[in-house]
N, C-alpha and C positions, 0 to 999 in steps of 0.2 A: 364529404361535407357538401350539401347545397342546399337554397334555400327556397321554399315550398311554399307556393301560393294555397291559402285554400280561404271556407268560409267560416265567419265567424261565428262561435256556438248562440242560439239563441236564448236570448237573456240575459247574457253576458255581465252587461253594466248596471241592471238591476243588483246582480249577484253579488256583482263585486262593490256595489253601494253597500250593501247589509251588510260583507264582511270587513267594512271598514276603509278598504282598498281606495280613498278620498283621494288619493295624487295618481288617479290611472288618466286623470286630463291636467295638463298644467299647463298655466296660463290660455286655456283654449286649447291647445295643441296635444294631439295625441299621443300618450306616454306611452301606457300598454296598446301594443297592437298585434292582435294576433289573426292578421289579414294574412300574416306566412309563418312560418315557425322555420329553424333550420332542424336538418338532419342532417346526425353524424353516425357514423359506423362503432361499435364497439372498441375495436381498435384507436381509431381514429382518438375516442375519449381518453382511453388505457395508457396510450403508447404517447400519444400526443400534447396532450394537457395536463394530466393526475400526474405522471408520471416528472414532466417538468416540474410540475409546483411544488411538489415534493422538495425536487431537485432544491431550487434555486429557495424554498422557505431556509433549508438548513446551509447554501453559502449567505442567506441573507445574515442568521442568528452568528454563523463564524465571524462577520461584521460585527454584528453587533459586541460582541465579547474584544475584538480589537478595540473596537471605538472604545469601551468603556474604559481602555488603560492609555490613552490616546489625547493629550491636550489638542495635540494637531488634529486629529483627526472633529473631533467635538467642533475646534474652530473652523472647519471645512462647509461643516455643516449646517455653522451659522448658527448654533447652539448655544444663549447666552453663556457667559462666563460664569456668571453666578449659580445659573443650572445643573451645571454639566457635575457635580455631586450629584445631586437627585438623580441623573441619568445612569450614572454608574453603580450607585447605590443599588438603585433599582435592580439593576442584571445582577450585582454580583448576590443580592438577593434573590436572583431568581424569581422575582413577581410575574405571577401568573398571566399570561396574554387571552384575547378571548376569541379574534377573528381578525382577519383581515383579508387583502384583494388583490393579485393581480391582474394587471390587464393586458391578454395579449392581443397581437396580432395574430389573426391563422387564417388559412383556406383552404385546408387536407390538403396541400401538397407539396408541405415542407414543414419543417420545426416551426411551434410558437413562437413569436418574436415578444421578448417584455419590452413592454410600453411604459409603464411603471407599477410600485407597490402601495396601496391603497391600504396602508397596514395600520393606520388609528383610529378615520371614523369613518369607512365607507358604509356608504347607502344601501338598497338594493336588497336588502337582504329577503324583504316580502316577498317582492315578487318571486324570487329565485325558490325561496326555501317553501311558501307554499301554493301560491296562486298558479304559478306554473306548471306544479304537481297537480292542482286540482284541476287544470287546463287539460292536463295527458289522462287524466283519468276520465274527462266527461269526453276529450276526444274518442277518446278507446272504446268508449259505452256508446257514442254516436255512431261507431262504424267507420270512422273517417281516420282512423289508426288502425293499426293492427294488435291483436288485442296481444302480443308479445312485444309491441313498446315500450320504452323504456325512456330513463331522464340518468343523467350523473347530479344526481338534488341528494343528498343526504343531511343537507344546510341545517332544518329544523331538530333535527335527532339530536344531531352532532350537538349542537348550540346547548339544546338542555344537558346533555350528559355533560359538556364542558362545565358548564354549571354548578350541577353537583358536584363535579373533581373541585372547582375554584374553592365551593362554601359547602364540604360535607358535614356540615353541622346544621346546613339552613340558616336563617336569621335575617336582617334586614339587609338591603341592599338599594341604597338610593338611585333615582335611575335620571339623569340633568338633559337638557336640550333648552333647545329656545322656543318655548310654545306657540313663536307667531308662525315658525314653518311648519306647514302643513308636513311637507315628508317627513322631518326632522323628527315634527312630536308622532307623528303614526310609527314611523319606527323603532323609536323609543318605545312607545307602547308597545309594541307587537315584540324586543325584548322583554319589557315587565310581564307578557305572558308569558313567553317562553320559562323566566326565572319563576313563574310561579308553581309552571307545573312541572318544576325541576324542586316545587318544596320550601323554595325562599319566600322571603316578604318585600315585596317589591314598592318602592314609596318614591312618586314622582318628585321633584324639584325644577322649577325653571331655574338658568343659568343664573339670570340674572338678582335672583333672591337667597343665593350662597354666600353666606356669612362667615365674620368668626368670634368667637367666644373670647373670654378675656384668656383663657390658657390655649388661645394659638389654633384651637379645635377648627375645622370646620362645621358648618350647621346648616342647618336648612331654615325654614323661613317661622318654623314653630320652635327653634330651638334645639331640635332632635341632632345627638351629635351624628357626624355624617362618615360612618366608620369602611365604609366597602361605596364604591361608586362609581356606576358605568356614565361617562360622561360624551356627551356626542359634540366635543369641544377640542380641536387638535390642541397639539402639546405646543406647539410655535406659538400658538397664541397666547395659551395660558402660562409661557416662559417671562411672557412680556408683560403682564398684568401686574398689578402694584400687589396683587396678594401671593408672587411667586415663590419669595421670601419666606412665606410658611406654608408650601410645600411640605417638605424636609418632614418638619417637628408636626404637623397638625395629626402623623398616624395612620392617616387614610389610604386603604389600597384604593388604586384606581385599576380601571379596566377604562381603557387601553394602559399600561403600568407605562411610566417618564421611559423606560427604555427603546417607546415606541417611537420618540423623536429621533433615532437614529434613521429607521427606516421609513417612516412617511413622509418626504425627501427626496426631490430629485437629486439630490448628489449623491444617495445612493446609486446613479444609476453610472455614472463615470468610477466611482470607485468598486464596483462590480466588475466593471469593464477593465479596472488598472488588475485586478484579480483572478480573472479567467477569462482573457482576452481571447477570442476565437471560440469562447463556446459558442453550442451552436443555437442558445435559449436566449442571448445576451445581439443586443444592437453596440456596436463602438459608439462611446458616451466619453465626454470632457468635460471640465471646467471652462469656464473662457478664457484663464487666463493661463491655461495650458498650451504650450505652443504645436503638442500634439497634436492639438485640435483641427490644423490645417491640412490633418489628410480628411477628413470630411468632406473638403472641398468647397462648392458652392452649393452643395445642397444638402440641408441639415435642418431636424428642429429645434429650435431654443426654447425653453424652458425655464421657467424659474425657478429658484428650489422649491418657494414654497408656494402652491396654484390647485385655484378646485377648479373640476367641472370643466378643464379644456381653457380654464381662463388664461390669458396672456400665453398662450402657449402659437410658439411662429413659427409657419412652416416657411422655408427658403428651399426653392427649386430651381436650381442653375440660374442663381443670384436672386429670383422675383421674390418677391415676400405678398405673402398670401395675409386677409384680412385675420385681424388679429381680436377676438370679443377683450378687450382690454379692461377689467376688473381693480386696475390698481397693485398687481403683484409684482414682487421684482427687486423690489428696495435691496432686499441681501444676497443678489445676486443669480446667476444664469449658469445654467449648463446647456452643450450642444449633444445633441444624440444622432445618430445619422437617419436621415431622410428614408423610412421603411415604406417601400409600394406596400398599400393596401388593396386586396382584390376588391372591387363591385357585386354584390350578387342584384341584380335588377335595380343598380345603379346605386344601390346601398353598400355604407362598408360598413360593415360589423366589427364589434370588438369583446371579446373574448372575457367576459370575468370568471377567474377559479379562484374559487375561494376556501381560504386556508383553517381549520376551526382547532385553536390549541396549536398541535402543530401534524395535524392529519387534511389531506386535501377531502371538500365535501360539497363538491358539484359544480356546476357553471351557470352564468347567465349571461345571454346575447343582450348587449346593446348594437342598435344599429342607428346614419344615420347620413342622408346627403352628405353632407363635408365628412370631412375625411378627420376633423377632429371631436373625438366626442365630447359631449356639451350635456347641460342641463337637462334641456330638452329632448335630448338623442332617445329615441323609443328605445322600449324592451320588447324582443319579441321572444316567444317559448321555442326551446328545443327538443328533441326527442333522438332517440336512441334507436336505429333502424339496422338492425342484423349486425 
């Protein structure tokens, strides 16, 4: 693995204007940058990443199937009481999942380290599944690749075929976000085509114009009942909402399915760690108020269970505590993970996303970014596959 300076294709930002690609700047600051790309060896992707995620998707789901017969476990994870039916429900129904993410640490010269599971509404998926792919293809056609490059992307494919397995009938499929964010709704979107040319009928909804009907239904903002629905809304939140209560009875599969609030959750990462302690994919992770917790030491990250985007997330380095982008998360509670050296590549650390489709690993995508924790703003840069 190292990371590759070169020049950017011309025209770049024109291109990726037309194709919609609207959050490749945010707030000013550059998202997509493909001032370098990293390259990994064949192996390096096989043995090193595909091959973990693999791993640790199916100890994630052996979780999940404890938790779901588990009042303690449910209460660990800060899972209302009222919920944790739906949650269980859900698994022992087997509702269908549709993607998810983790994040690791790597620098070809030892095992991934998980960072955590991105498993209800991660982002990202554009860039990785096609803009990146169309990045190594106009590299390869410039001369500036070798025309036997390669990507671990099979993100796009995957996505529709998951698709068609969820609704092999077709039909409608509501698709929710919050239309004031920009990545949010392009995402959204850029699923509603994926679902299209998997054959479904894709019908947006803003969050906030989801209704219900006098029989408990869900609805959308015409009345339409709202029977299948990919929502880019974590479960924690929608736990705590006055409409969580009709959950349950309103019918509706969702995508990401209530089962996902086990795993989008840093306390999955301590109870990973009470389960195959010494793997070599897993960092030692606690509770706080685990007294275990003091072989960490004084240098550890804390965490809250529930945290986007690097928010509230503190690193402690032989006691110093490092600035914190403070978000307001935290209220239910913290887990300690131990303090993982990330390498630099030209003073960047990169972090690792493979992402899970169903339950088949279907490529990666680099974030990189100064601090050491990734953030909102933390660039994407593209990877490629070199012998």
């Amino acid at each position: 693995m190292k990371r590759v300076r070169t020049a950017e294709r011309p025209g770049w930002d024109a291109r990726a204007d037309a194709l919609g690609f609207t959050w490749r700047h945010l707030d000013g600051a550059r998202y997509w940058d493909e001032r370098a790309y990293y390259a990994f060896s064949l192996e390096e992707v096989e043995r090193d990443l595909e091959a973990p995620a693999l791993e640790l998707h199916q100890m994630c789901l052996a979780l999940v199937d404890e938790a779901a017969r588990s009042e303690a476990l449910m209460a660990r994870l800060a899972i209302p009481e009222a919920s944790r039916d739906d949650v269980a429900d859900s698994w022992l129904r087997r509702d269908p999942s549709l993607y998810g993410r983790f994040d690791f640490a790597y620098d070809g010269t030892g095992p991934a380290k998980l960072f955590e599971y991105n498993a209800d509404t991660p982002t990202s998926i554009y860039e990785t599944g096609t803009f990146q792919w169309i990045w190594l293809e106009d590299m390869i056609a410039l001369g500036a690749l070798p025309s036997d490059a390669d990507q671990f992307n099979s993100l796009h494919e995957k996505l529709e075929q998951r698709f068609r397995a969820i609704f092999p009938g077709g039909g409608f499929v509501h698709f929710a976000a919050d239309p004031e964010s920009v990545e949010d709704r392009q995402t959204v979107r850029y699923l509603e085509d994926i679902a299209a040319q998997a054959g479904l009928e894709p019908r947006f909804v803003p969050i906030g114009e989801i209704g219900l009907d006098a029989d408990g239904r869900f609805v959308d903002a015409d009345r339409y009942i709202i029977q299948a629905i990919f929502k880019l809304y974590p479960w924690e939140e929608m736990f705590r909402e006055p409409y969580a209560a009709n959950i349950a009875g309103s019918r509706t599969r969702f995508l990401e399915p209530p089962w996902k609030a086990v795993l989008s959750n840093k306390g999955l990462l301590p109870l990973l760690w009470e389960r195959h302690a010494g793997h070599p994919n897993l960092l030692p992770a606690f509770f706080e108020d685990d007294p275990a917790m003091a072989e960490l030491g004084r240098s550890y990250v804390r965490k809250p269970l529930f945290s986007r985007e690097g928010a509230n997330i503190e690193l402690v380095q032989r006691g110093r505590r490092a600035k914190v982008l403070d978000q307001g998360y935290g209220a239910e509670g913290h887990i300690r993970q131990a303090l993982h050296p990330i390498t630099a590549f030209d003073r960047n650390y990169p972090v690792i996303g493979a992402w899970i489709v169903g339950d088949e690993p279907a490529g990666i995508g680099v974030r990189e970014d100064r601090s050491r924790v990734t953030k909102n703003l933390s660039r994407f840069v593209p990877h490629a596959i070199l012998g």
